[in-house]
N, C-alpha and C positions, 0 to 999 in steps of 0.2 A: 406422612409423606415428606420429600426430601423440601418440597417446593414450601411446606407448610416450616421449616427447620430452617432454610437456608432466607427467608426474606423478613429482615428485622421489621417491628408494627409500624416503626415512621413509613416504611417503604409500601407502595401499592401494594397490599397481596389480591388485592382482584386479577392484573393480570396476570398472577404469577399461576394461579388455582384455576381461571377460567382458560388459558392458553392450555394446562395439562389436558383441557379437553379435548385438544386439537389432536394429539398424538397416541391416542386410546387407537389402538391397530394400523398407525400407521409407521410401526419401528423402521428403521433402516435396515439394510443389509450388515452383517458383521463386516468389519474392515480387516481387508487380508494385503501383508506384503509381496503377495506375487498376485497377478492381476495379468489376464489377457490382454496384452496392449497389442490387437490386430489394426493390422490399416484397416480402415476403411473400405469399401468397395466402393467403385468410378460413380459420384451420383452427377447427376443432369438436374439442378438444382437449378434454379434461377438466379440470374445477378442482383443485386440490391443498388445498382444503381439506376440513379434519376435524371430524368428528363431539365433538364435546363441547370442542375448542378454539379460542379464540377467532381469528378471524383481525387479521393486525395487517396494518397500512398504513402506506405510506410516503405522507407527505402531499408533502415539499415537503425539496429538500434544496439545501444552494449552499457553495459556496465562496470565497476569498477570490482575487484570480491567485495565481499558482504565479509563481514569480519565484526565479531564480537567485540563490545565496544571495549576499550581500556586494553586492547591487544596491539597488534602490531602498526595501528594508524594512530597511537595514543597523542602522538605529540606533534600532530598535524594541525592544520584547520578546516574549516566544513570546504572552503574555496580548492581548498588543493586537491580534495578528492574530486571538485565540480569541473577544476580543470584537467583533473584525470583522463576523466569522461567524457570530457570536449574535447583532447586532443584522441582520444581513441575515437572516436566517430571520426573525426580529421582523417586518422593514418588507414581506416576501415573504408572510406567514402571517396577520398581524395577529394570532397567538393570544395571547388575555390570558395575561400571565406566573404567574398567581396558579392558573391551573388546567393547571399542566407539574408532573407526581409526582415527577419527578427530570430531573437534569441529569448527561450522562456524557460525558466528555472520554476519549477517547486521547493519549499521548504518551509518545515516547520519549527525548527529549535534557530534561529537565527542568533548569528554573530554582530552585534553589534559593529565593528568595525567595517565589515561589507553586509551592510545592511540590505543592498540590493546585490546577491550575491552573481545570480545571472550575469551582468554586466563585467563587474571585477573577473568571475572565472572564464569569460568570452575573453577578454581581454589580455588574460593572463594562458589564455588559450592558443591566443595567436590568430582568434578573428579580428576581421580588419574594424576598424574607430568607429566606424560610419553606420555598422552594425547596431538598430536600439538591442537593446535587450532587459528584460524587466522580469520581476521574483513575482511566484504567485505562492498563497496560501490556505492549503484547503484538508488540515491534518494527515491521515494516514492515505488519503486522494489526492495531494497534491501535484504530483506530476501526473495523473489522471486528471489536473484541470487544466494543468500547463499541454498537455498535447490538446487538448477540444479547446484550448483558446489558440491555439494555433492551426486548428481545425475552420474554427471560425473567421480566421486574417485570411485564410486560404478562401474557404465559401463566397467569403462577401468581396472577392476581388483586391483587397489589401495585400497580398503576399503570395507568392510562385515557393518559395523554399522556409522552410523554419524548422530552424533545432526547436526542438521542449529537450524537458531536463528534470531533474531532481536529484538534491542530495538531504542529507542528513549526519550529523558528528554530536554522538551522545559520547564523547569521551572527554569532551572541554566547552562542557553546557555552562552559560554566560550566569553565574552565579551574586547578585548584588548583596551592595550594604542595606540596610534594615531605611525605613521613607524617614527617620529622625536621624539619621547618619546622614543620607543624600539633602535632607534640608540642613542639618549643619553647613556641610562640606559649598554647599551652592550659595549661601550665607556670608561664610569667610569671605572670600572674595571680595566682599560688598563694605565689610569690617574696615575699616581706615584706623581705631587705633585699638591698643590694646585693652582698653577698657571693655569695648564695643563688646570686642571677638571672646573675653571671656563669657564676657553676657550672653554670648551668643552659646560659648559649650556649656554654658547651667541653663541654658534653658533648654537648649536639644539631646546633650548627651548622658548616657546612662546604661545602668550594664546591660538593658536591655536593646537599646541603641546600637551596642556593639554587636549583636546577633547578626550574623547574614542570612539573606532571604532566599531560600531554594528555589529552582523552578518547579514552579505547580505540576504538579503529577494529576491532579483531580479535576473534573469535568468545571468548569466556573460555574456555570449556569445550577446545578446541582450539590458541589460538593465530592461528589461521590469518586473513587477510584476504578478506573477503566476493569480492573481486576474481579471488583465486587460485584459489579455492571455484569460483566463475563460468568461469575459463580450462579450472580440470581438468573439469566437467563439459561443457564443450562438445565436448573433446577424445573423453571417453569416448563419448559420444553421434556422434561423427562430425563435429557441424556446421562449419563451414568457416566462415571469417574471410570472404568473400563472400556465403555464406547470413546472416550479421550483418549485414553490411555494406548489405543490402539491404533487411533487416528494420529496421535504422535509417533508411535511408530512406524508405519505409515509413510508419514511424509520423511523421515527423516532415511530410510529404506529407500524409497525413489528418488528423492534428493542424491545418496549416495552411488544408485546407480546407473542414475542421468551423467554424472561427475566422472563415471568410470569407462562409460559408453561416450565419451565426449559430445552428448547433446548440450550441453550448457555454454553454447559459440557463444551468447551476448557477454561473459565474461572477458574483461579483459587481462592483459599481465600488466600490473600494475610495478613498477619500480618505487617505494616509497619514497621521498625527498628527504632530502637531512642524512640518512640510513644506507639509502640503498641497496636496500633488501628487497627482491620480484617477490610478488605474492602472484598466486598463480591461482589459487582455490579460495573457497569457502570454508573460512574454518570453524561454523559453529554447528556443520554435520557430523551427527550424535549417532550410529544406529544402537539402541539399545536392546534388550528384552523386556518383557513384560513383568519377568521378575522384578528386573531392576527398576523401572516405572513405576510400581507397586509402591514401593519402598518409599518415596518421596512425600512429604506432609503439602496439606494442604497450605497456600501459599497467601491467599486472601477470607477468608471467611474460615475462621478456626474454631474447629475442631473438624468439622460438618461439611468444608466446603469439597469440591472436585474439582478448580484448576489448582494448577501446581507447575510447576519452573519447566518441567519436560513437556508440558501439553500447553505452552504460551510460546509467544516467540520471543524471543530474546532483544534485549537491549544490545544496536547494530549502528556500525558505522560501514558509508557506502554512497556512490552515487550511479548517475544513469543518464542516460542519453537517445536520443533518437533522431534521424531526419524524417522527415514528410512533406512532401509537394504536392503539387498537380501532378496527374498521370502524365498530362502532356508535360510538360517539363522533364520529369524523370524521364522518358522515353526520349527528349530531344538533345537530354546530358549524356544518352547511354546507358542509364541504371535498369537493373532488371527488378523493381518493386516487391519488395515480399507478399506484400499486402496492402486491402483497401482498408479504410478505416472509415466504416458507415453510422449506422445510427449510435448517437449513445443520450444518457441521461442522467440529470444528478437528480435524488433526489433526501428532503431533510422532513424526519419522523421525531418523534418523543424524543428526547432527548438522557430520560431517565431510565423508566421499563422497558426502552427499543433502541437502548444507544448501539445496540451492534446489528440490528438487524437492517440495517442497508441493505443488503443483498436479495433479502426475499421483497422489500419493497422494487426494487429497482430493475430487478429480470424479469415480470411479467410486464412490465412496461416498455420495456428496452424490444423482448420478444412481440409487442402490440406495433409498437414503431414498426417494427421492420417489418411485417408477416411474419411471423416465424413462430413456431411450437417448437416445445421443447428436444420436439423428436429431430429437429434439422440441426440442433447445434452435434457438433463431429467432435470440439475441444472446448473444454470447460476450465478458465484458471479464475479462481477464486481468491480474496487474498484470507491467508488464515492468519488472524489475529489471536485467536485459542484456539483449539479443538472443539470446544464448548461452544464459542460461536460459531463456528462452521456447520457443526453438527445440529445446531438449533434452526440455523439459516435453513436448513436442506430438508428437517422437518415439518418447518413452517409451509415452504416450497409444496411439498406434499400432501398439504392439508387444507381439506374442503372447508372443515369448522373455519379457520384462521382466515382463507382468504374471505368468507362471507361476511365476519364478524368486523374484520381488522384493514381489509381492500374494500370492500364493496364489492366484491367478482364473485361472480356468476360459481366457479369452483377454482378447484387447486391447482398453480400449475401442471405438478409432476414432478414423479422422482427421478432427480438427475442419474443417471448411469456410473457406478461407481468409475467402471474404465474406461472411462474421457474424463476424470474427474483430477487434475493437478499431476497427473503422469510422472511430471519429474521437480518432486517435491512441491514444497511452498514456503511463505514468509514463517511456518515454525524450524525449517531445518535451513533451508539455506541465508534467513535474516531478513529482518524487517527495518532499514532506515527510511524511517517515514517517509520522508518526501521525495525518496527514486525508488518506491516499490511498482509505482503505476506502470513504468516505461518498462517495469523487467515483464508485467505481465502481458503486457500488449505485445513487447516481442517476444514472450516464451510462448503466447497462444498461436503468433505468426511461423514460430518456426516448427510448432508440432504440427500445426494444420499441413507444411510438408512433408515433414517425416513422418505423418500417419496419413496423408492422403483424404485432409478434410477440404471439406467448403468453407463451414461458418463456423469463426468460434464465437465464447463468449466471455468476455470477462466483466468480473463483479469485487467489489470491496466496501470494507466500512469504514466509518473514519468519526473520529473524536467529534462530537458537537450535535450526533445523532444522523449524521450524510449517508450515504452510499453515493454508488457510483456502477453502472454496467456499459459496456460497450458492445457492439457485433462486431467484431472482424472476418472481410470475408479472403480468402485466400485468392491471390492473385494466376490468370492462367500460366500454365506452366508454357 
């Protein structure tokens, strides 16, 4: 079996062999790139709002393109694309700068130089001094913790108005010298004569000294690469290098023609700095064929494994933005609300054998908060970190062995509906910059719940360190 190939003996093979028992008759539907996308019909659902709490709204969210990293934002910094995205909420909103209580950035690859990048890109934004604004960090959820911490300034009476945010720049990832260079170099300094300071490079320096130190790619806690994590749970789960291979197509299909039907409004046109070159699109939309998919070797787990470069998402630069208030506020500014932003939840699993399944941990609880079964949600945006995880996430979902063994629940959610499922596209085709992927899903679930005439959506993601994260979004009346 593929699960018994693909998990080397250091690694758990329990759960890789006792999960395949999960998925014994309960396969997915094939994935097809044309897909009934009807509205919805008019439902009389119920509101998810509460008694004594305030409700909050999504007014207005965008972001900058997603673009491939080492392309056309190569010789930026993370802050310009953050100020991108805070002045395009500015020119999208008009909301005077002097009355936003706070400013919250996500981000995960930070710039030493703006270390709190929030604050410099507000600043450099054109919001007013008086403005706090502060960086959060929560990996591929990090602007999913920046809006529920700005959720939370709102609930508890601290805040009427707040930007969240996130960006990300994998194209000038902050790259050091090796910890016997940086104790030299912090040493000299200290050296008064030159006896000292040679003493000081024979005992620190060396050709090994001289190596620079990459950023970690692999989980700390583990070792392991996000990739490998990715290959072994697909395996365990059953999904198949053609179930991916599909589901990349897939996305990268509705991505292309959400982009052609102009549903993708939180995009902004972006004028690059320095250049001055508009970017207008997402340039790492691929439609491919199945042939061509075919074709491609396996990328982490070789010979054996089934992700590969076309069923992952790509290494992305990008950011994002949103506001959110009080209803009363936005009603008292004039804003017509897209959305409310109700319950949501973080929660953190294994870190090794369950580093991507956030998702199946975090929607039946997210679904328990609110009342809600699977049958109320209208839109579903998930974020796709491979196909393999997506695909595992939604088997898991549907599986009575898993939740009795792995939840403690009573049975399986349910299988999500393919045609509410990522409509128009996701982080495999349109790009994944870690830390502003949150804000594009909360506003692409906001804006299909119009354009298809839903109630509730729901989004879900996962993130490096074993997290997930889901949220309800409920659409706001028309």
């Amino acid at each position: 079996m593929a699960a018994n190939i693909l998990f080397p003996t250091k690694i758990s093979i329990a759960f890789a062999s006792a999960t395949h028992k999960c998925i014994l008759g309960s396969g997915l539907r094939a994935f097809t790139t044309s897909v009934s996308n009807h509205a919805a019909a008019a439902k009389t659902k119920k509101t998810l709002a509460k008694t004594g709490v305030k409700n909050v709204v999504l007014v207005e969210g965008v972001r900058t393109p997603f673009l491939m990293s080492g392309t056309e934002y190569a010789d930026l910094m993370p802050h310009d694309l953050a100020r991108g995205a805070l002045q395009g909420l500015l020119q999208r909103t008009k909301i005077p700068t002097e009355v936003v209580d706070q400013i919250i950035f996500g981000t995960v690859i930070q710039e030493v130089k703006t270390a709190n990048i929030a604050r410099e890109a507000a600043l450099g934004a054109g919001f007013s001094e008086n403005v706090p604004a502060h960086t959060v960090t929560m990996a591929c959820i990090s602007s999913n913790q920046a809006i529920a911490t700005g959720v939370g300034y709102i609930a508890s009476g601290n805040a009427d108005v707040v930007v969240a945010g996130g960006v990300d720049f994998m194209s000038d990832v902050p790259i050091r010298h090796s910890r016997q260079m940086r104790k030299f170099m912090l040493n000299m300094s200290k050296a008064k004569t030159t006896g000292a300071k040679l003493s000081l490079a024979a005992k620190h320096l060396s050709l090994s000294a001289l190596a620079p130190e990459l950023p970690g790619i692999a989980e700390f806690s583990t070792g392991e690469i996000m990739g490998h994590s990715a290959d072994r749970l697909a395996a365990a789960f059953g999904v198949s290098r053609l179930e991916q291979d599909e589901f990349g197509v897939r996305s990268h299909s509705f991505a292309d023609k959400a982009t052609k039907e102009g549903n993708l409004t939180d995009r902004l046109t972006y004028t690059v700095p320095k250049t001055g070159k508009v970017v207008e699109r997402d340039n790492g939309i691929r439609v491919s064929t199945m042939e061509q998919m075919a074709k491609l070797k396996p990328a982490f787990i070789k010979p054996h494994g089934t992700i590969t470069a076309a069923n992952s998402s790509f290494v992305s630069d990008g950011a994002s933005a949103c506001l959110i208030m009080t209803e009363e506020k936005a009603l008292e500014m004039g804003y017509k609300p897209k959305a409310y932003l109700r319950d949501f939840v973080f929660v953190a699993i294994d870190p090794k054998d369950q580093l991507l399944l956030g998702p199946a941990y975090a929607t039946p609880k997210v679904l328990d908060k609110s009342g809600l079964s699977l049958s109320d949600i209208d839109v579903f945006e998930y974020h796709e970190a491979f196909a393999g995880q997506i695909l595992a996430n939604l088997k898991a979902l549907d599986s009575d062995w898993f939740a009795q063994n792995y939840q403690k629940r009573k049975g399986k959610v349910g299988s999500i509906p393919m045609d509410k499922f990522n409509l128009w596209g996701g982080s495999l085709s349109i790009g994944h910059p870690f830390g502003a992927t949150g804000v594009r899903l909360v506003t692409t679930a906001a804006n299909r719940l119009e354009k298809e005439d839903g109630k509730y959506a729901l989004v879900a993601a996962c993130a490096a360190g074993g997290h997930g994260h889901a949220m309800v979004v409920e659409r706001y009346p028309s």
